[in-house]
N, C-alpha and C positions, 0 to 999 in steps of 0.2 A: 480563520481566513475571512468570515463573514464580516463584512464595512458593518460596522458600530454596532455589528453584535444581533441584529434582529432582521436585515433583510437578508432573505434569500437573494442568488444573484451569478450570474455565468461567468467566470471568469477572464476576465479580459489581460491586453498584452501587459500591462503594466504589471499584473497579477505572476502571468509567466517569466516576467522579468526578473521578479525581485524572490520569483523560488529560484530558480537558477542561479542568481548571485548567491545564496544562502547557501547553496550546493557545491560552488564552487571557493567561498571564502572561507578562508580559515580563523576568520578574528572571532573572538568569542567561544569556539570547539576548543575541548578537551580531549585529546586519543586517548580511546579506554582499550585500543586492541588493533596490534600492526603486524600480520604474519600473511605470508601463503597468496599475497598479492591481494588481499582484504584489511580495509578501513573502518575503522567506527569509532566515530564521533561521538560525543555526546555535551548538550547545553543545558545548564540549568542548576538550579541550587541542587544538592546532596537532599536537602531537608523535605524539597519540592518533588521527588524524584519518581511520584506520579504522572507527571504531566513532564517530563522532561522532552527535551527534544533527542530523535536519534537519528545521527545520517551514516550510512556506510557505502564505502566508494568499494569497485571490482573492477578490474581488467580483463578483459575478454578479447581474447587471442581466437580467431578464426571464427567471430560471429560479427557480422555488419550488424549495424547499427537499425538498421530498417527490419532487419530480423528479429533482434532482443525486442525492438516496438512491434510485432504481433505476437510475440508470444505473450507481451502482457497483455493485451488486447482480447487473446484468444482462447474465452472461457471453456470451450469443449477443450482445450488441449493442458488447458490450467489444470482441468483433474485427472489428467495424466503426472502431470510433478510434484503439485502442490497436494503434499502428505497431512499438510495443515490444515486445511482448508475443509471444510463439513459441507458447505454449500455455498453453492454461487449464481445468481442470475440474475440479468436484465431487469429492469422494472420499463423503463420508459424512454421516450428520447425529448430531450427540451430542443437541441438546435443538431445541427449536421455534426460537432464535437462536441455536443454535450449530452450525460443520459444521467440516469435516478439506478441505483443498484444495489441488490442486496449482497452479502457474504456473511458465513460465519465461521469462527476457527477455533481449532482445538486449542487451549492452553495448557502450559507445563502441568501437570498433578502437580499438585490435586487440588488448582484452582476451578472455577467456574469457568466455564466455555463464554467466549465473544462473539456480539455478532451488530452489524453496523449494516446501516442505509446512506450511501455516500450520494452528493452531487459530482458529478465526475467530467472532467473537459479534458480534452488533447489538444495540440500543437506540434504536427513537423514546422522546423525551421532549417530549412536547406536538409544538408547530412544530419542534424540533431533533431531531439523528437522530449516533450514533454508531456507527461500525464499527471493532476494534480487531482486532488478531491479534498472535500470535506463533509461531516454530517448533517443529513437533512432529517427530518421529520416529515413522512409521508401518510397519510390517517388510513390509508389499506396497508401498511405495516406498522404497527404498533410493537413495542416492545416484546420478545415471549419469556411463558413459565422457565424454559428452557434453558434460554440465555440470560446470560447479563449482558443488556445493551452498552458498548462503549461509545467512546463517542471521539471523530478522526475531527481535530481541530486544523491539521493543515498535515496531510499525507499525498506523496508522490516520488516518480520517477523523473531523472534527466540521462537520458540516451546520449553518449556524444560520440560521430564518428571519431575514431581515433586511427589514419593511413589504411592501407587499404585489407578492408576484411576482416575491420576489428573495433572496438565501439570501449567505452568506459562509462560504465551504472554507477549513479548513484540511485539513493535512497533515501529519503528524509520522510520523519515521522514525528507528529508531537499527537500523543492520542491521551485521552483522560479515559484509562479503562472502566471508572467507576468502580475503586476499589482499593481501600487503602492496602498496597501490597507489601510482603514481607520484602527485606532488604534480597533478598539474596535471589529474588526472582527479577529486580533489575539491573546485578549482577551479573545473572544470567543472560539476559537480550543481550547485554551489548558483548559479553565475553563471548559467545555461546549461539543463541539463538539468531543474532542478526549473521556471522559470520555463513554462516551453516547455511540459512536463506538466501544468501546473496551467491554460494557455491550452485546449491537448487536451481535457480535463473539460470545463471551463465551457462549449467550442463543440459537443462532445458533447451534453451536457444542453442546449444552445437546439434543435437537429436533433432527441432522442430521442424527442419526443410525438407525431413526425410518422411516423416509424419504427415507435414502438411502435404505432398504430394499426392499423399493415398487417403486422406480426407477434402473432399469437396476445396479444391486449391486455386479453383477462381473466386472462392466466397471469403472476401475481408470486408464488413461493411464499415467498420475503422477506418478506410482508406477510399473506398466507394460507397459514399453515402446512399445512392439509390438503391445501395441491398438492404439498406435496414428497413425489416418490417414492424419494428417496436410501436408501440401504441404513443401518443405525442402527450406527453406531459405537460402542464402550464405549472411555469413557475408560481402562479398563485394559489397553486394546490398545496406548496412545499412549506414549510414554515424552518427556520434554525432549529438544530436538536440544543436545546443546552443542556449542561452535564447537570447543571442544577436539581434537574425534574425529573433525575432520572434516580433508580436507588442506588443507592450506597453501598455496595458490601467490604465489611472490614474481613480480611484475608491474611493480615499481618500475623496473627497467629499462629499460622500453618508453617508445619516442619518443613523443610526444606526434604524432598524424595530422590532416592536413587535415579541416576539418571536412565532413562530405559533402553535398549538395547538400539532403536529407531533414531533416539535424539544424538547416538555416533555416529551417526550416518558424516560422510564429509559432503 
């Protein structure tokens, strides 16, 4: 997503334009999986299918649109659902929609665990709502022993109200995990893992209005910028992650494992 590769930089509307189009066009996608009111997409060579792109669309019946946008939003309630997820927090804030943040997540066994520092911006538009990101390089997060840093070349959400009380997600993702992976682990996201995640969301957002009431339910700084107390970032602190610099791990050779009793989850 970064303009010609080396500036950091905030997202502007032309940026939210042309993820949206991508989200919603179907020229170029291949359906690798169509059941249960769940989409997934996928672009890119078979040969390249590291760095592929993956989108998957969901229908969500009895959750507005404004809703499914806090609950991405809303990291105390994130580790409430998100099973994936090892950690998640704030770093910084550059403008009123835009912030620096960490995550890291579990991957299928018996790969290495992920973990990414995004630039991240939002956008309501009327009823619709987008959130986009990509990776930065921030020098008080450095790579760890721990993880293997991947790296989010253009990852996000498009919200769309859809009548009343009910919204439709997508999801698009092109990430270079840093790691040549076996075939059957990106067989897996898109038959499998993307589905699975995209059910995660939607039963999230029906639970989060119930939840959110009995946790501190006037605090979204998402939405009211004068509650964020985050420390203010300059973007000349930030530099592009590129995948170049980062290591390599070759993983292709890894069996493929039973799938564990958590990854049936629907």
């Amino acid at each position: 997503m970064s303009r010609g590769g080396e500036m950091v930089y905030i997202p502007d509307d032309s940026d939210f334009s042309s993820f949206r189009d991508q989200c919603e066009s179907l020229e170029g996608w291949h359906c690798r999986y169509n059941k249960a009111g769940v989409t997934v997409w996928s672009q890119g060579q078979e040969e390249s299918c590291t760095v592929q792109k993956i989108k998957t669309r969901i229908s969500c019946k009895d959750v507005p649109a404004e809703t499914l946008y806090d609950v991405l939003h809303d990291t105390r309630y994130r580790r409430k659902w998100d099973s994936n997820m090892i950690e998640t927090y704030d770093i910084g804030r550059l403008t009123v929609n835009a912030d620096v943040g960490y995550y890291s997540w579990k991957c299928p066994s018996p790969l290495k665990n992920r973990d990414f520092v995004t630039l991240r911006s939002w956008l309501p538009l009327g009823n619709d709502y987008m959130i986009i990101n990509y990776s930065v390089k921030h020098p008080k997060y450095p790579p760890r022993k721990d993880f293997v840093r991947a790296v989010s070349l253009q990852t996000g959400y498009l919200i769309k109200a859809n009548g009343d009380g009910a919204c439709i997600l997508y999801y698009l993702t092109q990430v270079d995990p840093r790691g040549s992976l076996p075939k059957w682990v990106v067989n897996r996201v898109s038959q499998f893992v993307a589905p699975k995640a995209m059910k995660k969301i939607y039963k999230a957002g029906l639970k989060y209005p119930e939840w959110k009431r009995r946790h501190d339910p006037e605090y979204k700084p998402w939405v009211y910028p004068e509650q964020n107390t985050l420390p203010s970032v300059s973007l000349a602190e930030l530099s592009v992650q590129h995948a170049e610099s980062l290591e390599n791990i070759d993983e292709t050779g890894l069996p493929e494992e039973h799938l564990s009793t958590s990854d049936h989850e629907a």
